[in-house]
C-alpha angles and dihedrals in degrees: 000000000000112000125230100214120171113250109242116196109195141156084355093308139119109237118177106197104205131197090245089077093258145110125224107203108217094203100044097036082229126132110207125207138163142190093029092148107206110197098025094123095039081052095057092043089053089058100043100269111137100225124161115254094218094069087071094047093041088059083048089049099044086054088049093054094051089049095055091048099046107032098213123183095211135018122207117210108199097208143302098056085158131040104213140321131341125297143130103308091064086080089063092061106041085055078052089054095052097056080061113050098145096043112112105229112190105184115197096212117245134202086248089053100093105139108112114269090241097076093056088050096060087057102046103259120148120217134222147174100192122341130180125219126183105317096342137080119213120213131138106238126058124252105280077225118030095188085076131072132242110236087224108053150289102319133230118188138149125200106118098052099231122219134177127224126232125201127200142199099259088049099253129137149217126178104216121197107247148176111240115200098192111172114275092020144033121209116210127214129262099268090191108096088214095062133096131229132230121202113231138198116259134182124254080237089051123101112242126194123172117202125228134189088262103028163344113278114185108237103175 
């Protein structure tokens, strides 16, 4: 299934903001991604929470997809790859892993990311607490004050799983994921399927784009 993501053309870059909840850098041959979550549902089962185990697989197989379209060299997480320790939906995506080996994953720790380093290691992932590339900075929370600029870049981060809410006519209302652009930093959405979405205040000079089951509609 091809994607129709909406071109974004940004700090001299080529963004392409797709529905996934992603973003495939022209320049870098990188797709960049945060909050996916791994091991949420198998979090919840653990527990007693009768959640269904496609949900984990469908957020494997969505990546997969991008990854065949696309053909990226690398990938960036921004944080929170994994949702908590270790269980049995780390073997997914080990068996994931292994249908990639060439394929370059750079993780930005986040504070979900608490499995021993180790165990990313094994599998070729490259960690990270804050790396710049090209004109960004990747972390996984967003600036404590985003008025002020990061010394190392534009930042992109993740973590509180932005949304934007729509009003209609007829008053009602729906939150929408979304990629905010503000000005010295652009939050990504949640890509994790089992995960919620906050809306958050924007400025009338910030860059909003909601994201729909099909595509990326600029909003802002």
């Amino acid at each position: 299934m091809i994607s129709a993501g909406t071109t974004f053309q940004f700090l001299d870059q080529d963004l392409l903001l797709l529905p996934q909840k992603a973003i495939y850098w022209k320049q870098q041959n990188a797709l960049i991604a945060a909050d996916v979550h791994f091991g949420k549902v198998g979090h919840f089962r653990k527990a007693g929470i009768a959640i269904p185990r496609n949900m984990e697989q469908d957020d494997l197989a969505a990546l997969s997809d991008l990854i065949y379209e696309h053909r990226p060299e690398r990938v960036y997480f921004l944080g929170d790859l994994f949702h908590s320790d270790m269980n049995n939906d780390w073997d997914w995506f080990v068996l994931w892993r292994s249908q990639f080996p060439k394929l370059e994953i750079i993780l930005i720790k986040g504070n979900h990311d608490i499995i021993s380093d180790q165990h990313y290691l094994k599998l070729g992932v490259t960690l990270y607490k804050e790396l710049t590339v090209g004109p960004f900075l990747m972390l996984h929370h967003p600036l404590p004050d985003a008025t002020k600029k990061a010394d190392g870049g534009y930042v992109l981060c993740g973590h509180i799983h932005p949304g934007v809410n729509l009003v209609g006519r007829g008053r009602q209302s729906i939150t929408l994921p979304c990629f905010a652009f503000g000005k010295n930093q652009a939050i990504l959405p949640s890509f994790g399927k089992f995960t919620g979405k906050v809306a958050i205040l924007s400025h009338k000079t910030d860059r909003i784009f909601g994201v729909l089951k099909d595509k990326v509609i600029a909003i802002g």
